[in-house]
N, C-alpha and C positions, 0 to 999 in steps of 0.2 A: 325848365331848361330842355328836358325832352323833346315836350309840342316845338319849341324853339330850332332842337336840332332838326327834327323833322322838314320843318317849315324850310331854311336855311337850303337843306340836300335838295329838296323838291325843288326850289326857287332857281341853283346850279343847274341841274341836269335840264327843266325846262329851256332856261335859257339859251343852253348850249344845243339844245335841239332844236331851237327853231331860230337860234340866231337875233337874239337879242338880251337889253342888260334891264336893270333895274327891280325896281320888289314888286312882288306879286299877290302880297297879302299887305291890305290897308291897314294900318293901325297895331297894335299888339295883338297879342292871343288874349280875349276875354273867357274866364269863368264863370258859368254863371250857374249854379244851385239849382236842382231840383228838389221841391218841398214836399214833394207825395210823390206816392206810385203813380196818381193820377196820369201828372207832370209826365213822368218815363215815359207811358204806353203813349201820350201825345208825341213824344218828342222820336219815339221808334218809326211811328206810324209816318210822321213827317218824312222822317229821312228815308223811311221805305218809298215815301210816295214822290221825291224828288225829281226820279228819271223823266216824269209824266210832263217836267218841264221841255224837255229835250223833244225836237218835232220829230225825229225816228221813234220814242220811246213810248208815244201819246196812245192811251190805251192798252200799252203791254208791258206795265212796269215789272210785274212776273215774272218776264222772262231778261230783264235787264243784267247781262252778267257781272257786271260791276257793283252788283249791290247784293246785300247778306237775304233780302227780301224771301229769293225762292230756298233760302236753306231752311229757313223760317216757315216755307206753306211745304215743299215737298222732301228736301233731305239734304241735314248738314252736313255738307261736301269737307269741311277744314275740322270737324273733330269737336269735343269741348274744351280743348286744352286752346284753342283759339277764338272760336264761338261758342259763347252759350246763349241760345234761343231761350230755353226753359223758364227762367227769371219774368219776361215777359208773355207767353205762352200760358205759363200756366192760372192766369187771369182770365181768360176765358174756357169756353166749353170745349171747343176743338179750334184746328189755322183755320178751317171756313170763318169760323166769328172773328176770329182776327183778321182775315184778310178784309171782311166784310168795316170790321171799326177803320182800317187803313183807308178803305176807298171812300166812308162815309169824311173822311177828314179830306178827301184831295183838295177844298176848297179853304183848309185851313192855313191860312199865312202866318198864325201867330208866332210863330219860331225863328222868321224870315225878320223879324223885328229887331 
């Protein structure tokens, strides 16, 4: 009911901002399990490397403000009581290896499925 109410607010203010009705998310909210840490670090690494879709963003998802990405390579600007990086971080040696496992997935779609 949460993701719901979320969905619902975003769907409202959208609309009234650009002047039009109807839904803006297909389908329901699906959940879907991750089964290892594997899984996570893939699914972090995705959603960090998103922006790279965006034709402004191609090549500089680091500096994308709208993503937790740079709090992750340089400094968490919202705190831990909102982000915690650590959890995935601390799977590798230092954020160079993680930025590095991020960029080796740019061409990973499996998430996108």
């Amino acid at each position: 009911q949460y993701i719901q109410k979320i969905q619902n607010g975003y769907t409202k203010y959208f609309n009234q901002k650009y002047g039009r009705g109807g839904h803006l998310f297909a389908g329901p909210y699906k959940l879907v399990p991750l089964n290892n840490s594997d899984e996570l670090l893939r699914l972090s690494a995705h959603l960090h490397k998103k922006p790279s879709v965006l034709p402004n963003w191609r090549g500089q998802v680091d500096n994308y403000p709208w993503s937790s990405y740079q709090d992750y390579l340089i400094k968490n600007r919202w705190g831990t009581a909102l982000l915690s990086p650590e959890p995935i971080l601390e799977k590798f040696i230092d954020v160079t290896e993680y930025k590095k496992f991020v960029e080796s997935l740019l061409t990973d779609n499996s998430f996108d499925k």
